[in-house]
Each structure stands twice: as C-alpha cells, then as structure tokens.
C-alpha positions as a Markdown table, in Angstrom:
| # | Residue | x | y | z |
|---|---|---|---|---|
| 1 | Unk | -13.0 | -14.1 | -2.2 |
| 2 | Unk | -9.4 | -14.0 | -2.6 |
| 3 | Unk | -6.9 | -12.9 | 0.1 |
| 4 | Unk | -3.2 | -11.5 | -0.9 |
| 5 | Unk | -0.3 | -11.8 | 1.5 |
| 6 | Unk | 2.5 | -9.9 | 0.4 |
| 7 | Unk | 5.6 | -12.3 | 0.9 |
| 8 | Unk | 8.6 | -10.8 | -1.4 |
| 9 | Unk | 8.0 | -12.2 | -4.9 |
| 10 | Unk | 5.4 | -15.1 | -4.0 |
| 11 | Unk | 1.8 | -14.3 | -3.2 |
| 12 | Unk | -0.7 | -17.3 | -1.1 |
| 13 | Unk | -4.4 | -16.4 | -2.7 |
| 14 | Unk | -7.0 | -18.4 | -0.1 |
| 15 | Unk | -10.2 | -18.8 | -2.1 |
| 16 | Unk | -13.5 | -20.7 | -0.9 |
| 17 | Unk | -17.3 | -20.1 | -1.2 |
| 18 | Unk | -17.8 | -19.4 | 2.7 |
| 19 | Unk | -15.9 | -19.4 | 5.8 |
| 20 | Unk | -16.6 | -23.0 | 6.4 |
| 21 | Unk | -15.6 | -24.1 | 3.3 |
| 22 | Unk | -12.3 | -22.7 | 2.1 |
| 23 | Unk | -9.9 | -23.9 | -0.1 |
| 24 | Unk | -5.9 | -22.9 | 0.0 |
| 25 | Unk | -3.8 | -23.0 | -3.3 |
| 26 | Unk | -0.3 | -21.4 | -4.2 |
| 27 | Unk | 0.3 | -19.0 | -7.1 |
| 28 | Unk | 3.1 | -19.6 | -8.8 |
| 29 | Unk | 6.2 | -16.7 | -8.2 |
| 30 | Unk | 4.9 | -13.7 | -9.6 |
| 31 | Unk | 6.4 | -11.2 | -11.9 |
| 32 | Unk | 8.6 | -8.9 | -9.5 |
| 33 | Unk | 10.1 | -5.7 | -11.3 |
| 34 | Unk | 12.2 | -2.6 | -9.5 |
| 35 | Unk | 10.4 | 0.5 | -11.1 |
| 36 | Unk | 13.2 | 2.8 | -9.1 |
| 37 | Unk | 15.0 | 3.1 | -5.8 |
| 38 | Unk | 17.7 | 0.6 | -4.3 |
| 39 | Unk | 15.3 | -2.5 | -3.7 |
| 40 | Unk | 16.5 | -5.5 | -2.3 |
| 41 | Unk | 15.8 | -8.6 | 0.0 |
| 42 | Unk | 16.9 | -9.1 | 3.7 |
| 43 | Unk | 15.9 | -11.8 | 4.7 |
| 44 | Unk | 12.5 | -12.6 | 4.0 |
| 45 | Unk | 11.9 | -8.9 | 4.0 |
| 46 | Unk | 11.8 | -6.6 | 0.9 |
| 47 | Unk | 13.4 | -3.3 | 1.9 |
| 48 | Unk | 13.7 | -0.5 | 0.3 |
| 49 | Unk | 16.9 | 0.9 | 0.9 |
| 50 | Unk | 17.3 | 5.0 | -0.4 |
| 51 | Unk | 16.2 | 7.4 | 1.7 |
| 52 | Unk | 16.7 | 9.8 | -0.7 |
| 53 | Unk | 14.7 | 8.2 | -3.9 |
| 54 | Unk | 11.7 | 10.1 | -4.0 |
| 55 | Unk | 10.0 | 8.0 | -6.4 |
| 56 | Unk | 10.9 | 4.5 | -5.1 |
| 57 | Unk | 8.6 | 2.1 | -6.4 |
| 58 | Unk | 8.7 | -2.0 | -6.8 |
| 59 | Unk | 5.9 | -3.5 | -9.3 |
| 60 | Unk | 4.2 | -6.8 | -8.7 |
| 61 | Unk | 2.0 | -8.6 | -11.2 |
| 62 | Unk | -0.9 | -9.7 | -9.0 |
| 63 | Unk | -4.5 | -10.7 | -10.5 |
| 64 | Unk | -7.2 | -8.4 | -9.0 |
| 65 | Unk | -10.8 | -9.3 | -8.9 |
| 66 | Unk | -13.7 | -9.3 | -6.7 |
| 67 | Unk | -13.3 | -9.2 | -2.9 |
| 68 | Unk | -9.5 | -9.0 | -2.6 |
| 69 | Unk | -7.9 | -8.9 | 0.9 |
| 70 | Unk | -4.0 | -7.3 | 1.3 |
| 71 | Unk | -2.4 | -7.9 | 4.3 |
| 72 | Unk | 1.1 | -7.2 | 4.8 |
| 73 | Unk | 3.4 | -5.5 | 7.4 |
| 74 | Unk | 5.8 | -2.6 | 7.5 |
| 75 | Unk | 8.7 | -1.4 | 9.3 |
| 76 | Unk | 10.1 | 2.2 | 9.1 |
| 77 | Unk | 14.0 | 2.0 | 8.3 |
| 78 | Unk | 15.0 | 5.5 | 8.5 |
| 79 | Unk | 15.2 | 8.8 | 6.3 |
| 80 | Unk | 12.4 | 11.0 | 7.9 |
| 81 | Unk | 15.2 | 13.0 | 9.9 |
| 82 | Unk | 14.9 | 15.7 | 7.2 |
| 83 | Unk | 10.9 | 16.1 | 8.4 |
| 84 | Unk | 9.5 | 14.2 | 5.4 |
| 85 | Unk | 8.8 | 10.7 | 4.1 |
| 86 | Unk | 6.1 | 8.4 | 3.2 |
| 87 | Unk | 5.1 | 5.2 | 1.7 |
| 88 | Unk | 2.0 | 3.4 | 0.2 |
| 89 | Unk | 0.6 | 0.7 | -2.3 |
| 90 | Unk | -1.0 | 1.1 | -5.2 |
| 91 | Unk | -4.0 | -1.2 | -6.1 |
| 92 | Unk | -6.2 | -2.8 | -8.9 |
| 93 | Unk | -3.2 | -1.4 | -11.3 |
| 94 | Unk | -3.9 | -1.9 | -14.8 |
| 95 | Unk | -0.2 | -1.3 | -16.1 |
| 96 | Unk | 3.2 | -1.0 | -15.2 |
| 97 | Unk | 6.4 | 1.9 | -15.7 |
| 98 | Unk | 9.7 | 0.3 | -14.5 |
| 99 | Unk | 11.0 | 3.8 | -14.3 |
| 100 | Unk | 10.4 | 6.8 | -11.6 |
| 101 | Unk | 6.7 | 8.1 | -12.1 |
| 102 | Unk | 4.4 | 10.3 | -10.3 |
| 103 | Unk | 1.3 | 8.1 | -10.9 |
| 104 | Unk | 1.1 | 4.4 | -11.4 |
| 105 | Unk | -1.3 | 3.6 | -14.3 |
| 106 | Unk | -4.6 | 3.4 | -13.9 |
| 107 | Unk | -4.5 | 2.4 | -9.7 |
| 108 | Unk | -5.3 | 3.5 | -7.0 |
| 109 | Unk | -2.8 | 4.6 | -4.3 |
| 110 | Unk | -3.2 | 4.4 | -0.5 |
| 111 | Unk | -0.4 | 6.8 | 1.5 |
| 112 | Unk | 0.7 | 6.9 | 4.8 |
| 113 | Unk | 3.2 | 10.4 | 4.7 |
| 114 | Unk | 5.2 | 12.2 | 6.9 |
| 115 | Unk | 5.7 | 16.1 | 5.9 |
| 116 | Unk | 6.2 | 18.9 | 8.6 |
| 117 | Unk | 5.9 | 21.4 | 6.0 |
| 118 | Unk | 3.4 | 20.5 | 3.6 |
| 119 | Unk | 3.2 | 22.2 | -0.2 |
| 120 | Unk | -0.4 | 21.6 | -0.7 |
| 121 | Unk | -3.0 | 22.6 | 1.3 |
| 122 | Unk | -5.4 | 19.6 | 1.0 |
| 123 | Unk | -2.4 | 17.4 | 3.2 |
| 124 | Unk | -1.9 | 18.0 | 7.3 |
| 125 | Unk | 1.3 | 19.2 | 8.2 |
| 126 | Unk | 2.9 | 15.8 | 10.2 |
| 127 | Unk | 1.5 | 12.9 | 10.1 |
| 128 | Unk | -1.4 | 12.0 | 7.7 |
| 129 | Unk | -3.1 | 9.6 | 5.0 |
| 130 | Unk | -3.9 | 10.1 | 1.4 |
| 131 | Unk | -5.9 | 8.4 | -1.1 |
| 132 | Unk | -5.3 | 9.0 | -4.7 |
| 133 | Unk | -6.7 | 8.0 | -8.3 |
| 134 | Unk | -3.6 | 7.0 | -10.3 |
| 135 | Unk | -5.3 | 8.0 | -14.3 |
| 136 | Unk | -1.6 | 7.7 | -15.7 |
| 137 | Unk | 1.6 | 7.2 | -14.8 |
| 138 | Unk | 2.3 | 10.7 | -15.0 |
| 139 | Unk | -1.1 | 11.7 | -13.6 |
| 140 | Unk | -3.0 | 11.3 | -10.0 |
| 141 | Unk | -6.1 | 13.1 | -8.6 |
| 142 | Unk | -6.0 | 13.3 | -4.2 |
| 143 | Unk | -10.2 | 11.7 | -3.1 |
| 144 | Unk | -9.5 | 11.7 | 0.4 |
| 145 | Unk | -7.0 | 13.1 | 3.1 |
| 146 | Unk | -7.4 | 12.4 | 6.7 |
| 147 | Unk | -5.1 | 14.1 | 9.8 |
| 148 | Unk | -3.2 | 11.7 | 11.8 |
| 149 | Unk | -1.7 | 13.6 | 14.2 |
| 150 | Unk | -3.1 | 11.6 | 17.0 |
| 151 | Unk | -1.4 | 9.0 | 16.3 |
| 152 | Unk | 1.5 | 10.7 | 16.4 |
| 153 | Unk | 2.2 | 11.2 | 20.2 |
| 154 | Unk | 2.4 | 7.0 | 20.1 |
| 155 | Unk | 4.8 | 7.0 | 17.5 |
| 156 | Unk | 8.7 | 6.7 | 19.6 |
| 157 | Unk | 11.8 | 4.1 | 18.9 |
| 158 | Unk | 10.2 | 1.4 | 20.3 |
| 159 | Unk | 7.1 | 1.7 | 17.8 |
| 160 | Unk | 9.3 | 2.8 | 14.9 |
| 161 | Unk | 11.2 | -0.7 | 14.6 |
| 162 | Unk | 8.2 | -2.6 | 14.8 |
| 163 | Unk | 6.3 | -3.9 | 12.2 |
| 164 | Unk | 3.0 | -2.3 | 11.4 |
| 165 | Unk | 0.0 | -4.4 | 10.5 |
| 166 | Unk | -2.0 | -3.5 | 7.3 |
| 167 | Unk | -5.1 | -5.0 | 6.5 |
| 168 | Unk | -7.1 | -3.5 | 3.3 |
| 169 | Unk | -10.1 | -4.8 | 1.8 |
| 170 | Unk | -11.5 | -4.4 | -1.4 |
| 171 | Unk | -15.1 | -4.6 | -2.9 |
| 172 | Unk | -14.4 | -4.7 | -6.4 |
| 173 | Unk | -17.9 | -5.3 | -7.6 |
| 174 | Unk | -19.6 | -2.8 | -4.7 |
| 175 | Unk | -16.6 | 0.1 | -5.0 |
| 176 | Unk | -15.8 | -0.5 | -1.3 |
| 177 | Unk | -12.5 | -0.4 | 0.0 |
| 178 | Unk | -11.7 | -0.7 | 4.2 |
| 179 | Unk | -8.9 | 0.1 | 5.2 |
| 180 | Unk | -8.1 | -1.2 | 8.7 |
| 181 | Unk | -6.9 | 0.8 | 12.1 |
| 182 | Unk | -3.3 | -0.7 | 13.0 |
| 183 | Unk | -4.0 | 0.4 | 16.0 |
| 184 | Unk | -7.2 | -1.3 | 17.0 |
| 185 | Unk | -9.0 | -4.2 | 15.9 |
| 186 | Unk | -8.2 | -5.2 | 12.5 |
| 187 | Unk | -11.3 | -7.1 | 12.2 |
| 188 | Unk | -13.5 | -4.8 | 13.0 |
| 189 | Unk | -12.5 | -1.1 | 12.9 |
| 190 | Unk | -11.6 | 0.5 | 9.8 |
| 191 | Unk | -11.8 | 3.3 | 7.6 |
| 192 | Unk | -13.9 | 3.4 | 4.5 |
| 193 | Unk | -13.8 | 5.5 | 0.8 |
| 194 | Unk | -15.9 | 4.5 | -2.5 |
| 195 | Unk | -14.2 | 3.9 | -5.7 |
| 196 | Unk | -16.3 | 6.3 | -8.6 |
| 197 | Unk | -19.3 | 3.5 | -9.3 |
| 198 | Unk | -18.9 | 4.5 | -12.7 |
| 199 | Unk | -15.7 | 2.2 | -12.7 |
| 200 | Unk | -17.3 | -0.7 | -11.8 |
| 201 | Unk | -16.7 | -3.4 | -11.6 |
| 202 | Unk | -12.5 | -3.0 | -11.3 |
| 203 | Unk | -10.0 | -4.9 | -11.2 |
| 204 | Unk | -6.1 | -4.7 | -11.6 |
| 205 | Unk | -3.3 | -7.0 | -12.8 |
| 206 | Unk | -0.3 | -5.1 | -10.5 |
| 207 | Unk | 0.4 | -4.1 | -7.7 |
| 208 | Unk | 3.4 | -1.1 | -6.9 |
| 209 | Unk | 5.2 | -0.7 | -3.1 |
| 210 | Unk | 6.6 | 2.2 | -3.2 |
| 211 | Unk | 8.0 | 4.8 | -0.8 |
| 212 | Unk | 9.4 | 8.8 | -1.0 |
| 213 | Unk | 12.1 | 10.4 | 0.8 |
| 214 | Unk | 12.4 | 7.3 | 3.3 |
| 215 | Unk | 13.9 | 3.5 | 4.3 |
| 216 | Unk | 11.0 | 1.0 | 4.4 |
| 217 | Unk | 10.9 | -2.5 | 4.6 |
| 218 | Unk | 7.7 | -4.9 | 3.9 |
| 219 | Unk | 6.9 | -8.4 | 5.0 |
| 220 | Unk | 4.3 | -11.2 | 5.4 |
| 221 | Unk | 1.0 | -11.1 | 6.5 |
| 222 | Unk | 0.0 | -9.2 | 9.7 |
C-alpha cells in the first residue's frame, strides 16, 4: 500500500505489509513541470494564480501502483465571480503535455466545478462533481456526474478560505477508487466509481493539478 501526500514538489510514500507493521521512507524531489497557468509557491502552498487560465494545469511525476492513497488539501483563491470555475487531479497518468490541453494522457480526472450555466447537459447547473477518462491529451470521455448543490447552502466566506480535505483512494488491481466526503468522515464515508476492468491492473507515472476559470491553492495532507 502506498499513501501520497501532496507537499509542493516532494511526495512522503508510507509503505508496510499491515497496519501494525508499517514502514516510512522519503522519495527523493520529484519531477515538477508547469503544463500552463501562472503557478507558483507561497509558502509551502502551491497556488495557482490566473483566474482566467482555463486550462491551468501543473504535472508531477509520481509512481502509481497498487493501493495508492492521495490526500491533500485545497483552498479556493478567487475567480468564480463570473459564475464559473473548477479544479481537479488527474490520476494513474501515463504521460505528460507541458502545454494547455483538454485531456491529460491516458488518466483519469476527478472534478470539483462550479458553472451556473452549464453547456452540456450531463453537468448540474452550480455546484457539481465529474469523473472523466483522459484517452489523450486532446481527448476525455465524462463516467460519472453527481449534483452538489446541497452542499452549496454551506459554502460562505468563512468556508471559502479554508482548506478542504481530500482523501482518494485507489484499488489499482480491483478498479476501485473512493473518493471521500470532506464533509463527513473521511474514514469512513465516501463515494465510489469502477475503473473499466478491462484496464486492469493500472497504474500511472504522473500526476496533473489543474484548475479552469479560477485561483486555487493546494497543500499537505488533510
């Protein structure tokens, strides 16, 4: 089992053969390249500083295999004024594009967006999550959508500059990826989607932040 906390350029993978006996070892700093948008560090935060780059996207080179935990946080900047913005990770990326791109290789890209007025029909207007199969980095197909919007009556200034756990897990022999309620317990309540078993097992060698029509910062663990 290997658990990755996002941390700027340096990962902490914690691998061990049970819960009793785990082992902790560092991974050297990891290859860190701006895809697009105005990237930089504050701090020990990585924020991503263009609210109007609509393709913003930061690639890290991250081995992928087996049961993989992410856990990171998130803090909304600004940008959403204009009634749209969103932001997500891509995962178990076999490539890179250090240029704008629509799709990330072949990953698979978790999304938390913001859109009042929606072009597609498959995504709720306001708040809502997406999951989509990156085949190219020109190319993705939408798996799942899910409505939000009861979250949203939560969501004020006081919410909005804190930072927002994420916890996602990821089977990559079984296909199963959980992805955990910030909201509620992140050990034990989550949402779940199947990776296509004909892709098993996956793994990736990157991982891409990336984040459209918004401000967004990312830090350490939860």
């Amino acid at each position: 089992m290997k658990r990755i906390l996002f941390w700027g350029m340096v990962f902490v993978a914690v691998a061990g053969l049970s819960a009793q006996n785990v082992t902790v070892r560092e991974v050297p700093p990891i290859e860190y390249v701006r895809g697009a948008g105005d990237w930089r560090f504050v701090g020990s935060r990585l924020l991503q500083d263009d609210a109007g780059a609509r393709l913003a996207k930061v690639n890290l080179s991250v081995p992928q295999e087996g049961v993989v935990y992410y856990e990171f946080n998130a803090r909304y900047e600004g940008g959403v004024e204009d009634g749209h913005g969103g932001f997500g990770i891509h995962i178990l990326g076999d490539s890179r594009i250090n240029a704008p791109s629509w799709g990330s290789g072949k990953s698979y890209l978790l999304w938390l967006n913001y859109d009042e007025h929606p072009t597609s029909a498959d995504i709720p207007a306001g708040l809502s999550a997406q999951v989509y199969r990156s085949d190219s980095h020109s190319e993705m197909t939408l798996l799942y959508s899910q409505d939000l919007n009861d979250y949203f009556a939560i969501l004020n200034e006081d919410v909005l500059s804190e930072n927002v756990p994420f916890r996602i897990s990821v089977n990559g022999n079984t296909g199963e990826v959980r992805i955990y309620d910030p909201t509620e317990d992140l050990e034990s309540v989550y949402y779940v989607f199947n990776i296509d078993k004909k892709a098993l097992p996956v793994k990736g060698s990157w991982i891409a932040l990336r984040s459209n029509g918004m401000k967004v910062s990312f830090g350490l663990g939860l």
